[in-house]
C-alpha positions as CSV (number, residue, x, y, z in Angstrom):
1,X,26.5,32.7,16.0
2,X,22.9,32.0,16.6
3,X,21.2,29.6,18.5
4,X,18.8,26.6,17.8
5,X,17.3,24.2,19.5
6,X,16.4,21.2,16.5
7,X,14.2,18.4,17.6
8,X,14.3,15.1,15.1
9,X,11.4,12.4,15.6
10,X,12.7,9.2,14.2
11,X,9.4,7.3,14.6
12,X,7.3,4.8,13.0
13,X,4.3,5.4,9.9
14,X,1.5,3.2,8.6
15,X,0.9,3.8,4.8
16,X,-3.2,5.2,4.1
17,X,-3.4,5.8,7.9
18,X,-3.8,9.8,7.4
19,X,-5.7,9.6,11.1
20,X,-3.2,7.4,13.4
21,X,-0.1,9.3,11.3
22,X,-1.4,12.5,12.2
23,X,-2.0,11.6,15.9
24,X,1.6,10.5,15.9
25,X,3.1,13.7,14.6
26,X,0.8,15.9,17.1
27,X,2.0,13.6,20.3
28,X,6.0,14.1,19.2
29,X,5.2,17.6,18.6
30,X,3.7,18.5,21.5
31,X,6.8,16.3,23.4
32,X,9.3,18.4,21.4
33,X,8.0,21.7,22.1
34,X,7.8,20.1,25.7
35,X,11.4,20.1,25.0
36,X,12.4,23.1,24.2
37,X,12.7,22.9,20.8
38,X,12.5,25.6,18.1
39,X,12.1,23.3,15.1
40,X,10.7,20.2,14.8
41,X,10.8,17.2,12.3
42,X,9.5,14.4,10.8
43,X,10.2,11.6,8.4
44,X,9.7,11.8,4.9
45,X,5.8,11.0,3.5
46,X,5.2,10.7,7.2
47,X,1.4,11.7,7.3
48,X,1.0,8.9,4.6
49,X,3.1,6.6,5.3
50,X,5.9,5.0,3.0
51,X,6.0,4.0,0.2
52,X,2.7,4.8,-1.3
53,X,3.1,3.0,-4.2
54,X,0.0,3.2,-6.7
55,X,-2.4,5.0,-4.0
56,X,-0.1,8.2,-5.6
57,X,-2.2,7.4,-8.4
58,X,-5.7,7.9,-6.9
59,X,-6.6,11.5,-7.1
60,X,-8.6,11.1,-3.8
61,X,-5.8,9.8,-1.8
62,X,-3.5,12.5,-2.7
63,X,-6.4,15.3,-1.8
64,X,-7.3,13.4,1.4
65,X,-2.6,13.7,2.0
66,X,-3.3,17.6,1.2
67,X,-6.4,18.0,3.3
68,X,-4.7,16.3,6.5
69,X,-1.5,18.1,5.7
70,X,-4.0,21.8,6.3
71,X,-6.1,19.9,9.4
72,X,-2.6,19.1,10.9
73,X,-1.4,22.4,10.7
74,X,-4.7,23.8,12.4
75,X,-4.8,21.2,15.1
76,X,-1.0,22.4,16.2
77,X,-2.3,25.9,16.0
78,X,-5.7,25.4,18.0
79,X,-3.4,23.4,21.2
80,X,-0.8,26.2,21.2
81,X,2.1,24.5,19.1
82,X,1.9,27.0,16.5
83,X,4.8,29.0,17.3
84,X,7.0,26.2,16.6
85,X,7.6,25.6,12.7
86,X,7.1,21.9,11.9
87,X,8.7,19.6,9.0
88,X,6.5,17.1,8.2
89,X,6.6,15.0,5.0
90,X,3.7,14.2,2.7
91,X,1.5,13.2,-0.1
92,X,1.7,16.1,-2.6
93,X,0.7,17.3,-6.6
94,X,2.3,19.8,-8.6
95,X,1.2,23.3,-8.7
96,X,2.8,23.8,-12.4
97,X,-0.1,25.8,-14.6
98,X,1.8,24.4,-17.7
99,X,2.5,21.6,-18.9
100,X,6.5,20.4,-19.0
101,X,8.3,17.4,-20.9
102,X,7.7,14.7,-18.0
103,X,5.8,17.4,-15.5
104,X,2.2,17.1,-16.4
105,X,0.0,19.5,-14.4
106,X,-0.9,18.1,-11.1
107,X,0.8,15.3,-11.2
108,X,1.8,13.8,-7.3
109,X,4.7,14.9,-5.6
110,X,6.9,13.0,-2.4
111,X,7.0,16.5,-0.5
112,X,7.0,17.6,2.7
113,X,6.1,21.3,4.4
114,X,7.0,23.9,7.0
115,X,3.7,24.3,9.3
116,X,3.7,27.6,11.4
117,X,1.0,29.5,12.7
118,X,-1.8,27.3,11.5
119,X,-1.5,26.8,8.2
120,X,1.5,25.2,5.8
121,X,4.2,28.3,5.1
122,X,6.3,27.0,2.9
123,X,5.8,23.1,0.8
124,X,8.3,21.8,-1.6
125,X,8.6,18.6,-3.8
126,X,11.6,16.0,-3.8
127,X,14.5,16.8,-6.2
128,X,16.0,14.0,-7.1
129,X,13.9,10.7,-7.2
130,X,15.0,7.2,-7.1
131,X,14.8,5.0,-9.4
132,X,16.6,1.3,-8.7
133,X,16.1,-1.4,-6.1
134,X,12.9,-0.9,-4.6
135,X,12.5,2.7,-5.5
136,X,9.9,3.5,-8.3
137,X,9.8,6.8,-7.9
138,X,10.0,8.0,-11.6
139,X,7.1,6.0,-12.1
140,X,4.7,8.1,-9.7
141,X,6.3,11.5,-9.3
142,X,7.7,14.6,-10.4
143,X,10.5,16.2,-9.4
144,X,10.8,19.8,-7.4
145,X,12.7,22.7,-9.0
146,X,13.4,24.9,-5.4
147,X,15.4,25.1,-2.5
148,X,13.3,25.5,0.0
149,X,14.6,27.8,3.5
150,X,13.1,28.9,6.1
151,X,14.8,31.3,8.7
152,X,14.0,30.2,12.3
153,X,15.9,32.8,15.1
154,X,17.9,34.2,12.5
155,X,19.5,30.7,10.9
156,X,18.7,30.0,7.4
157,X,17.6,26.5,7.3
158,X,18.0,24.6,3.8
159,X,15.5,21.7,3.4
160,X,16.0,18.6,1.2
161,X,13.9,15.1,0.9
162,X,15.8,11.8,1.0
163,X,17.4,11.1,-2.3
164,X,18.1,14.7,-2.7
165,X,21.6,13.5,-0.1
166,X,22.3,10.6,-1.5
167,X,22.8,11.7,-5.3
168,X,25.5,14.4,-6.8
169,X,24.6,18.5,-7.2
170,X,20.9,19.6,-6.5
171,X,20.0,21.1,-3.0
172,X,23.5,20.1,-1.0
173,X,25.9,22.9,-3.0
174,X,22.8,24.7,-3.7
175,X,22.7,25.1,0.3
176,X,26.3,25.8,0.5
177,X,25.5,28.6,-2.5
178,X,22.6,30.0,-0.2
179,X,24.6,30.5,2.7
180,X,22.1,28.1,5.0
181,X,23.2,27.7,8.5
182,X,21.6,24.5,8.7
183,X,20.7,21.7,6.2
184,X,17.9,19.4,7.5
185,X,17.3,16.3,5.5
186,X,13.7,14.2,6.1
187,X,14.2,10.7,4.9
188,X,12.5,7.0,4.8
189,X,15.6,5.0,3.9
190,X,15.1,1.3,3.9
191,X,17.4,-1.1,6.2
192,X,20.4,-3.2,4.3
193,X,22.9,-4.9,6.0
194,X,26.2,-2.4,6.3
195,X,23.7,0.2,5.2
196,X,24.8,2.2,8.5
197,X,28.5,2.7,7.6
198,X,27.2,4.2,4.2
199,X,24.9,6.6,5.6
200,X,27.1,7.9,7.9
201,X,29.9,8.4,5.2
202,X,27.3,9.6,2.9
203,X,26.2,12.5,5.7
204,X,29.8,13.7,6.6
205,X,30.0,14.0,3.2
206,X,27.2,16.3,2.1
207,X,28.0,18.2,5.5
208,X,31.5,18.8,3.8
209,X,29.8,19.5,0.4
210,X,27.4,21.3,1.8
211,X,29.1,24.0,3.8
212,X,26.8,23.8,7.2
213,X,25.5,21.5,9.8
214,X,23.7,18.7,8.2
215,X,20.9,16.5,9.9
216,X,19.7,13.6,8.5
217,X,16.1,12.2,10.1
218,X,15.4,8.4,9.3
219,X,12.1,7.1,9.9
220,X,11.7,3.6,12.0
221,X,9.2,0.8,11.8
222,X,8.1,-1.9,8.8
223,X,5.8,-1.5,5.7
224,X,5.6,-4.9,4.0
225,X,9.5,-6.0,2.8
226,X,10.6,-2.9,3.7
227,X,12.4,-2.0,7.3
228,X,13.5,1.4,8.6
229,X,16.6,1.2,11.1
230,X,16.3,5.3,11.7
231,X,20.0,5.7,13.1
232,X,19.4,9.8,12.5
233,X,22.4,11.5,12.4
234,X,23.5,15.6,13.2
235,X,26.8,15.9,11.7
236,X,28.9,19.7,11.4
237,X,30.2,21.2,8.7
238,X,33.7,19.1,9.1
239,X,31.6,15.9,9.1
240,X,31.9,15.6,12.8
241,X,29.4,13.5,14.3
242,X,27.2,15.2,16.7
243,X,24.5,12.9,17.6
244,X,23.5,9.7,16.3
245,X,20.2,7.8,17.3
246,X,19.8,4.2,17.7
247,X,18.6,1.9,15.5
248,X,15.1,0.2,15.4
249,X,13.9,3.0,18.2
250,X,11.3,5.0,18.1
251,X,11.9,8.4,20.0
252,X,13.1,12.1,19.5
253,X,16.5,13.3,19.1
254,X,16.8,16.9,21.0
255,X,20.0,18.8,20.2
256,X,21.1,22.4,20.6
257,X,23.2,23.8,17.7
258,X,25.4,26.9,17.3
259,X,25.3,28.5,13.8
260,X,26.0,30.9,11.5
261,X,23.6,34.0,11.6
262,X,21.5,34.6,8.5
263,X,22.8,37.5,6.2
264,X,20.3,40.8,7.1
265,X,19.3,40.4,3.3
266,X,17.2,36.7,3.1
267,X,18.9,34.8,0.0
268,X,16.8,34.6,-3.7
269,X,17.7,33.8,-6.9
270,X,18.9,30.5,-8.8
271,X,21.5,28.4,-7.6
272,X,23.1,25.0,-8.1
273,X,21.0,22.8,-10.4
274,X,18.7,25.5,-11.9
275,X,17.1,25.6,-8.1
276,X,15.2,28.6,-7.4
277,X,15.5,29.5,-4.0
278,X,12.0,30.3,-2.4
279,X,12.6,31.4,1.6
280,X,10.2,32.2,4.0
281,X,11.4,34.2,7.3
282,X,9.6,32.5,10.6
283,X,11.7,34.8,13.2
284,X,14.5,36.7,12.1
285,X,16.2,37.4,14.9
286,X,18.5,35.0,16.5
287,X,19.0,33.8,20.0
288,X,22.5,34.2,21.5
289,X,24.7,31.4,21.5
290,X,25.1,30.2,24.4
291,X,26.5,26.5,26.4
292,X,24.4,23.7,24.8
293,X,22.1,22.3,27.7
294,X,21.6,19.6,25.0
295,X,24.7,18.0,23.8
296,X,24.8,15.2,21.1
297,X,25.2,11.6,22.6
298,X,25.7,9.1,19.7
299,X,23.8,5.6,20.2
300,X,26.0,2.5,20.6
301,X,25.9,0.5,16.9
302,X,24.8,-3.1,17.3
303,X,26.9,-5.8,15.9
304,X,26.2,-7.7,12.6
305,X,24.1,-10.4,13.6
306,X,22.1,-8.6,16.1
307,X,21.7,-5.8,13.4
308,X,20.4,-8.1,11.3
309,X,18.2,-10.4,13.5
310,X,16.4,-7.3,14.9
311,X,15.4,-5.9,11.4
312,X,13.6,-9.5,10.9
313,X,11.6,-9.0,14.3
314,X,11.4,-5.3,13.5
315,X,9.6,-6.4,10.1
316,X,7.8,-9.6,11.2
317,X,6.0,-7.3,14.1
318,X,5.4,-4.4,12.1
319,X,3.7,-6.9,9.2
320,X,1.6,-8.6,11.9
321,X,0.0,-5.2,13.7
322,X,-0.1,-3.1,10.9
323,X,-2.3,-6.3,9.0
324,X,-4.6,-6.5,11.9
325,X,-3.7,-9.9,13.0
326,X,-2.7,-11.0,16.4
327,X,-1.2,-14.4,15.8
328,X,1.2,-16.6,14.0
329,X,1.2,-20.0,12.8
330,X,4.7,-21.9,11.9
331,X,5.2,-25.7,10.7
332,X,7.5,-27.5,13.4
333,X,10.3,-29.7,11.9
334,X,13.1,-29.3,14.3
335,X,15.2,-28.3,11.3
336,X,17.3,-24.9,11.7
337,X,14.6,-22.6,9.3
338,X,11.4,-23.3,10.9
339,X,13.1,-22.9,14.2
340,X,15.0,-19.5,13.7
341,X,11.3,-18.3,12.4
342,X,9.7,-19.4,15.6
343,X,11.9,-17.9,17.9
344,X,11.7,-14.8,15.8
345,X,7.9,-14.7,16.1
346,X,8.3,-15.5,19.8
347,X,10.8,-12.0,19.8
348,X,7.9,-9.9,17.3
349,X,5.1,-11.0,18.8
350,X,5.4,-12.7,22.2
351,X,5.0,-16.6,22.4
352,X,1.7,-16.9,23.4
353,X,0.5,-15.8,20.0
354,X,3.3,-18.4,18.6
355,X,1.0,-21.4,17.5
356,X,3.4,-24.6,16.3
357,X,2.6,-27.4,14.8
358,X,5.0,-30.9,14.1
359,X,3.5,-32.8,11.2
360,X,5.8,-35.8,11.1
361,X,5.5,-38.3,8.4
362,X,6.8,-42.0,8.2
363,X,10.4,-40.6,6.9
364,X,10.0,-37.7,10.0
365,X,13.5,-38.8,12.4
366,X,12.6,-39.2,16.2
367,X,15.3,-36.1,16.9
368,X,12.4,-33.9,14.2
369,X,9.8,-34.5,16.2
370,X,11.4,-34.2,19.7
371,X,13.6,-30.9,18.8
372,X,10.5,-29.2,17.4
373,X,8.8,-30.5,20.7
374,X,12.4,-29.5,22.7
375,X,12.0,-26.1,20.6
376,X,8.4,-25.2,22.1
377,X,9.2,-25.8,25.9
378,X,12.3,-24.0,25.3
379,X,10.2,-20.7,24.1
380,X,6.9,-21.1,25.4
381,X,5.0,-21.3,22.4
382,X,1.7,-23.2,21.6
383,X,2.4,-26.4,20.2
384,X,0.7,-29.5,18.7
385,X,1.1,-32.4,16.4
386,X,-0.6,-33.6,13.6
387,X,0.7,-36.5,11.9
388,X,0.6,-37.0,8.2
389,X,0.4,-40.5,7.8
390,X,-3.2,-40.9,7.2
391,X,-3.6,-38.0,4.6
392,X,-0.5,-39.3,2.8
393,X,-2.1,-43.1,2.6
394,X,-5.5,-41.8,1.4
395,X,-3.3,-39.4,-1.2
396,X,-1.1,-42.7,-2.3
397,X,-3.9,-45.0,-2.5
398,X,-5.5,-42.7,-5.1
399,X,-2.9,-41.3,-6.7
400,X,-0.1,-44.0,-6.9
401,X,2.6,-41.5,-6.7
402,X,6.2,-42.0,-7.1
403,X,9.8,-40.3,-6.6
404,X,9.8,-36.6,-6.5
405,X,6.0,-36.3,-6.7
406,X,5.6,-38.7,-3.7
407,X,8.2,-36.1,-1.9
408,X,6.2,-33.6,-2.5
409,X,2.5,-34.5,-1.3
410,X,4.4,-34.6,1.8
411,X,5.3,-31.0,2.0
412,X,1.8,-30.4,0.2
413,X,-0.2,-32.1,2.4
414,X,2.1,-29.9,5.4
415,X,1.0,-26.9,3.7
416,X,-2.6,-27.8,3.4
417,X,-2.9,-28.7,7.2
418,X,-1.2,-25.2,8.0
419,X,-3.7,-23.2,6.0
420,X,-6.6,-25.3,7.3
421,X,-5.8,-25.0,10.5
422,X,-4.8,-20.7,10.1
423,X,-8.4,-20.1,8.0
424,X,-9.9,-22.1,11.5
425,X,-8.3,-20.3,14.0
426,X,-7.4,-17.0,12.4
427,X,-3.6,-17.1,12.9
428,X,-1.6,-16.3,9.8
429,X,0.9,-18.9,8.4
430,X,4.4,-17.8,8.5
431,X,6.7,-20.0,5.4
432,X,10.2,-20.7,6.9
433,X,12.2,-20.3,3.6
434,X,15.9,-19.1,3.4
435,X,17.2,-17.1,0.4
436,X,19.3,-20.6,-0.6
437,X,16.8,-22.3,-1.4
438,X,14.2,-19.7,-3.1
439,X,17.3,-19.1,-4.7
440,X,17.6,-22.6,-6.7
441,X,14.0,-24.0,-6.1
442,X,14.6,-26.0,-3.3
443,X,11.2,-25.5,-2.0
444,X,8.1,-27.1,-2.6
445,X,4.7,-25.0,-4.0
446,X,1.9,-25.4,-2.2
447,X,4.0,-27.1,0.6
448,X,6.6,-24.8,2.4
449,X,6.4,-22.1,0.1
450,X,2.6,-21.5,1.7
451,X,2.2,-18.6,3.8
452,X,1.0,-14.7,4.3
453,X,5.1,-13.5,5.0
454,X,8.2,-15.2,4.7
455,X,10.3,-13.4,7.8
456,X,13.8,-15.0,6.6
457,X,13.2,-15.3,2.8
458,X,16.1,-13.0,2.6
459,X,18.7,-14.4,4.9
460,X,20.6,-17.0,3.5
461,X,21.6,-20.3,5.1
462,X,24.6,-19.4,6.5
463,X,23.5,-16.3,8.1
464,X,20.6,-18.5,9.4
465,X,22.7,-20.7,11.1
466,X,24.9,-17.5,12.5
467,X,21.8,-16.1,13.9
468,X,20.3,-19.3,15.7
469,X,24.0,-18.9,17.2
470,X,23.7,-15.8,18.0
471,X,20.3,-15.9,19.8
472,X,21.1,-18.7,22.0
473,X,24.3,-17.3,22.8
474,X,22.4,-14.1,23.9
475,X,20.0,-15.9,25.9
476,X,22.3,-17.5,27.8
477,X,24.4,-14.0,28.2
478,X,21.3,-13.0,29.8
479,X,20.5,-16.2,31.8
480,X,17.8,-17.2,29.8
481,X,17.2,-20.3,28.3
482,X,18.6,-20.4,25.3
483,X,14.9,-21.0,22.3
484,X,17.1,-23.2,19.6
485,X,17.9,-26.8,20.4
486,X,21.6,-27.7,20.0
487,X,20.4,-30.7,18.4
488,X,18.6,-28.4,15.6
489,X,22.0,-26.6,15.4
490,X,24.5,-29.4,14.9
491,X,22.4,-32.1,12.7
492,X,23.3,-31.9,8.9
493,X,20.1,-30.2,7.3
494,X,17.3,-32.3,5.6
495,X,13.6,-32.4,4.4
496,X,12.9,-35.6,5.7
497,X,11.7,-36.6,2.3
498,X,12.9,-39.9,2.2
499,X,14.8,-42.0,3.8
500,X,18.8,-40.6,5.0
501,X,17.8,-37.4,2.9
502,X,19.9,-34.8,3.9
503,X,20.0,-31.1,1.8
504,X,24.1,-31.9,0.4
505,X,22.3,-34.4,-1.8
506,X,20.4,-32.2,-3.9
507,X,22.5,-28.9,-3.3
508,X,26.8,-27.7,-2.7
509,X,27.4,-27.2,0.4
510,X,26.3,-24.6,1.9
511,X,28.7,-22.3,2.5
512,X,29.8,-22.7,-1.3
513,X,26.2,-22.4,-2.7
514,X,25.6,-19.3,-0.6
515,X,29.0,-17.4,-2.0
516,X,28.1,-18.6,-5.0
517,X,24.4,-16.9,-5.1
518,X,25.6,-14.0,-3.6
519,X,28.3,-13.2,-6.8
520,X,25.1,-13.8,-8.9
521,X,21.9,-12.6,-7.0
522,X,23.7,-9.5,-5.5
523,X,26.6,-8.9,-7.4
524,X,24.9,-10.0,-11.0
525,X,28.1,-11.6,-11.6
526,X,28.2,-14.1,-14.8
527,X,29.3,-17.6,-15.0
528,X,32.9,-17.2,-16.2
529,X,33.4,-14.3,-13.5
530,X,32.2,-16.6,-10.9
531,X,34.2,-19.5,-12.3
532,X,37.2,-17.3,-12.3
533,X,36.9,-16.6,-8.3
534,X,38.2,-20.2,-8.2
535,X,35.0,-21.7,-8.1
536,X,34.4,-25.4,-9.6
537,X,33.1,-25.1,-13.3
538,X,30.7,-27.9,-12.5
539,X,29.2,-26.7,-9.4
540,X,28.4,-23.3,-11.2
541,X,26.8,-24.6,-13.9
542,X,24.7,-26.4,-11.6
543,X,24.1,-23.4,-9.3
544,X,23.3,-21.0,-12.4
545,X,21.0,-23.3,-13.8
546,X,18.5,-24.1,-11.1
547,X,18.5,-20.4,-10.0
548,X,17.5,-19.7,-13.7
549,X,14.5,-22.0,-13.7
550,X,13.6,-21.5,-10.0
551,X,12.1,-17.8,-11.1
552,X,8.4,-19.3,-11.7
553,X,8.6,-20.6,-8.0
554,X,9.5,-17.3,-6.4
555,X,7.0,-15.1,-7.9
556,X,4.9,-17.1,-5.5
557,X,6.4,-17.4,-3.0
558,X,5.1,-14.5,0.0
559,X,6.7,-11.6,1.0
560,X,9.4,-11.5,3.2
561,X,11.5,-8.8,5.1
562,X,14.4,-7.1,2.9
563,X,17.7,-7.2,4.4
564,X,19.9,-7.7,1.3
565,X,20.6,-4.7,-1.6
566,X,19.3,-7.2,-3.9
567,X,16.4,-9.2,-2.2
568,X,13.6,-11.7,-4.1
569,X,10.7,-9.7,-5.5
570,X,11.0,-5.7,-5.7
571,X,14.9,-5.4,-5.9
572,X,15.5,-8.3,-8.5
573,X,13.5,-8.4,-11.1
574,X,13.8,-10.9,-14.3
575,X,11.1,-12.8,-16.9
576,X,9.9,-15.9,-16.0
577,X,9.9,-17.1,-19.9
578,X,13.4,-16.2,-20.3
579,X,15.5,-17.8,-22.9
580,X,18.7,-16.3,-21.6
581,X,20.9,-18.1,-18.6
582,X,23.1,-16.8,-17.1
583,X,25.4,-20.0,-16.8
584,X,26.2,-19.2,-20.9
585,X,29.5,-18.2,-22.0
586,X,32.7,-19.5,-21.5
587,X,34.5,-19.6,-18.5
588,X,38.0,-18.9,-19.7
């Protein structure tokens, strides 16, 4: 057995920021080596953040990915990290001199490389790309065709990118074929709810599959919808955990690892998948196992609704700093949405860069206006109002509106006093929309629906509800006041529109609309499957149908942090001129 000391940096990247990325790898570096360590790595397309998207298209991006890639390497060299071979994940473009079905020469690459001694040793492509949900991978790269190793003190280290785990064959057998010690996988694997449970079956597995100790480095942060939980994970060859890191925290995961000694003779050849093996010896001889000074401690996992609720802070602060603003703005009703979003801006951001303002209108309730003003105190935010009534009487007395379009100036005329007020004062407008209602339209454009980000357009309204619950009940855990009025958590949900409007006249109940969405959002369940669950035929149809028609309204709505498998946007994907509904059939 042989000895190894593996340092795993789950931290944080900003897509296009080749200078800050870079700064952030050399600072872990040089803590790692700090450490002890004898490899170190890093996330996957960590010097340009992920996903790229179309900036893999620009020929000077991918150049200036390369260049930083070689300036990186030198800058560990020049301040004595050199020694220590670095995984580090990057913007890359094939070397193939010919031209392949699907390969054109020079087309980009999601790779990553081995830095030692100055200069990049060893660089290798992703295997298997993704190509549902949010991944578009086929669409920008091209696949690599090696297993990449590098022997570091005499273990053969097999390296794999991301996808290359979490689909069949490829590098994991091709590992087990190689005789690698140690199988190190970089990856920047979006947050889902109940994601963790799957990754962590999903790396037992592959150790098992793979023959070796298998470690598995998530990256951490927010890049628009997108949020990375980390939770890295070190499991042996039986699956065994060894360490695990928390989730949503930044930091470095040191372990020492006994393993197999490299064969004398360094592997070659073809393996699994039609891999070519291409190995590069770092140190060949190994150190003596010995007691671990470092032993694997596996982070305590955090319960559903604090899982979830810090992903949507996690997200809201990352799309706040990493846009350049400092401060939010959110439209006060004292209904359950707008208040969950403040107190989650208060958590991202802190609440004196919370701005609030309660816009009441003759239909507004006292209990509105005094929970949104209850809602403030409780959290320390800035807050104002700015009644409507004057706006809407000048609106009226011009217009002569009537019914749903007199409903509606009212949210409009919200939405207009929100952006006037953001372009003023520089804050950006966060909309308080829950997946329910983008879901069947029950939002109004150019009046809720306005906004730069849309922190819980991805929760639905039940899960709204069960994380207001969940962050009073912590508050007050921790002696705090607890931000959400009860009020705002006990009265029946309404617009305010018009008179005694509450949402159960337009919409099921919630807790049957919301099982009924997630069979046909999520689950892409039909009409007479969902029917057949024991739902009522009626209600379906109903569902179904404004879901269908609501597709115009969602395409502009903002963006809004991903915590679903099949979230608004990038994951779900359909026409807006579509004949086709999926409440056709029969039910049975």
């Amino acid at each position: 057995m042989a000895h190894l000391r593996l340092a795993l940096n789950q931290i944080d990247a900003t897509v296009g920021d080749l200078e800050g990325n870079t700064e952030s790898v050399l600072h872990w570096t040089r803590h790692s080596v700090a450490q002890g360590a004898h490899l170190v790595a890093f996330p996957e397309m960590m010097l340009t953040g992920y996903p790229v998207e179309d900036l893999a298209l620009r020929a000077s991006f991918v150049e200036a990915s390369r260049s930083a890639l070689v300036a990186l390497a030198r800058r560990l060299a020049e301040e004595g990290l050199g020694e220590t071979p670095v995984v580090v994940g990057y913007l890359d473009r094939s070397e193939e001199t010919t031209y392949r079905l699907g390969q054109p020469v020079g087309a980009p690459q999601n790779a990553a490389a081995v830095l030692h001694r100055g200069e990049p040793v060893l660089a290798f492509a992703k295997h298997h790309l993704p190509n549902y949900g949010v991944f578009d991978e086929f669409r920008y790269f091209v696949s690599g065709h090696t297993l990449p190793m590098v022997r570091v003190h005499g273990v053969d280290v097999a390296l794999a990118i991301c996808e290359d785990l979490w689909q069949e064959g490829g590098r994991v057998p091709a590992a087990r074929e190689a005789g690698a010690g140690l199988l190190l996988s970089v990856n920047a694997s979006p947050y889902e709810r109940d994601k963790d449970d799957t990754r962590l079956e999903l790396v037992r597995k592959r150790a098992q599959e793979a023959g070796c100790t298998t470690a598995y480095l998530a990256m951490i942060g927010g890049q628009d919808e997108l949020v990375f939980d980390g939770d890295s994970l070190v499991c042996d060859r039986e699956g065994e955990v060894l360490a695990r890191a928390p989730q949503f925290e930044q930091g470095c995961v040191v372990l020492d690892l006994d393993l197999p000694a490299a064969a004398p003779e360094p592997p070659s050849g073809t393996v699994d998948d039609g891999l070519r093996i291409a190995h590069r010896t770092l140190s060949a001889e190994p150190l003596p196992a010995r007691e671990p000074e470092v032993v694997g401690a596996q982070a305590p996992r955090l319960d559903e609704e604090e899982e979830i609720y810090t992903a949507l802070v996690v997200g809201l602060r990352a799309y706040v700093a990493k846009n350049g603003f400092r401060s939010v703005l959110i439209g006060l009703s004292g209904g359950i949405d707008s208040a969950l979003t403040a107190a989650l801006a208060c958590d991202a951001v802190g609440p004196e860069n919370v701005h609030g303002i309660s816009m009441p209108s003759r239909y507004s309730s006292e209990h509105s206006r005094s929970d949104a003003a209850a809602l403030a105190e409780r959290t320390g935010l800035h807050y104002r109002s700015v009644p409507i009534g004057p706006m809407f009487d000048a609106y009226m007395e011009s217009l002569g509106l009537t019914g749903t379009a007199e409903e509606n100036l009212q949210a409009r005329l919200r939405g207009t006093a929100l952006m006037a007020v953001s372009n003023q004062e520089g804050h950006i407008v966060l909309a308080p929309g829950n997946k329910s209602e983008l879901a069947v339209g029950y939002s109004t454009l150019y009046g809720d629906a306005v906004g730069a980000y849309g922190p819980i357009k991805d929760v639905y309204k039940t899960t709204v509800f069960a994380l207001a619950h969940w962050r009073n009940r912590i508050a007050a855990e921790r002696g705090q006041t607890p931000p959400i009025p009860e009020n705002t958590l006990t009265k029946p949900p309404s617009a305010e529109l018009r008179p005694g409007q509450v949402d159960t006249d337009t919409l099921p109940d919630y807790d049957v609309l919301d099982r009924i969405l997630a069979l046909y959002v999520d689950h892409d369940e039909d009409r007479s499957e969902i029917v057949a669950r024991g739902f009522d035929r009626g209600v379906v149809e109903k569902v179904l149908g404004m879901t269908d028609a609501a597709e115009y309204k969602r395409r502009q709505y903002p963006p809004g942090t991903k915590i679903s498998s099949k979230g608004f946007g990038k994951d779900r994907r359909l026409p807006i001129t579509n004949r086709w509904r999926g409440r056709a059939g029969s039910a049975g």
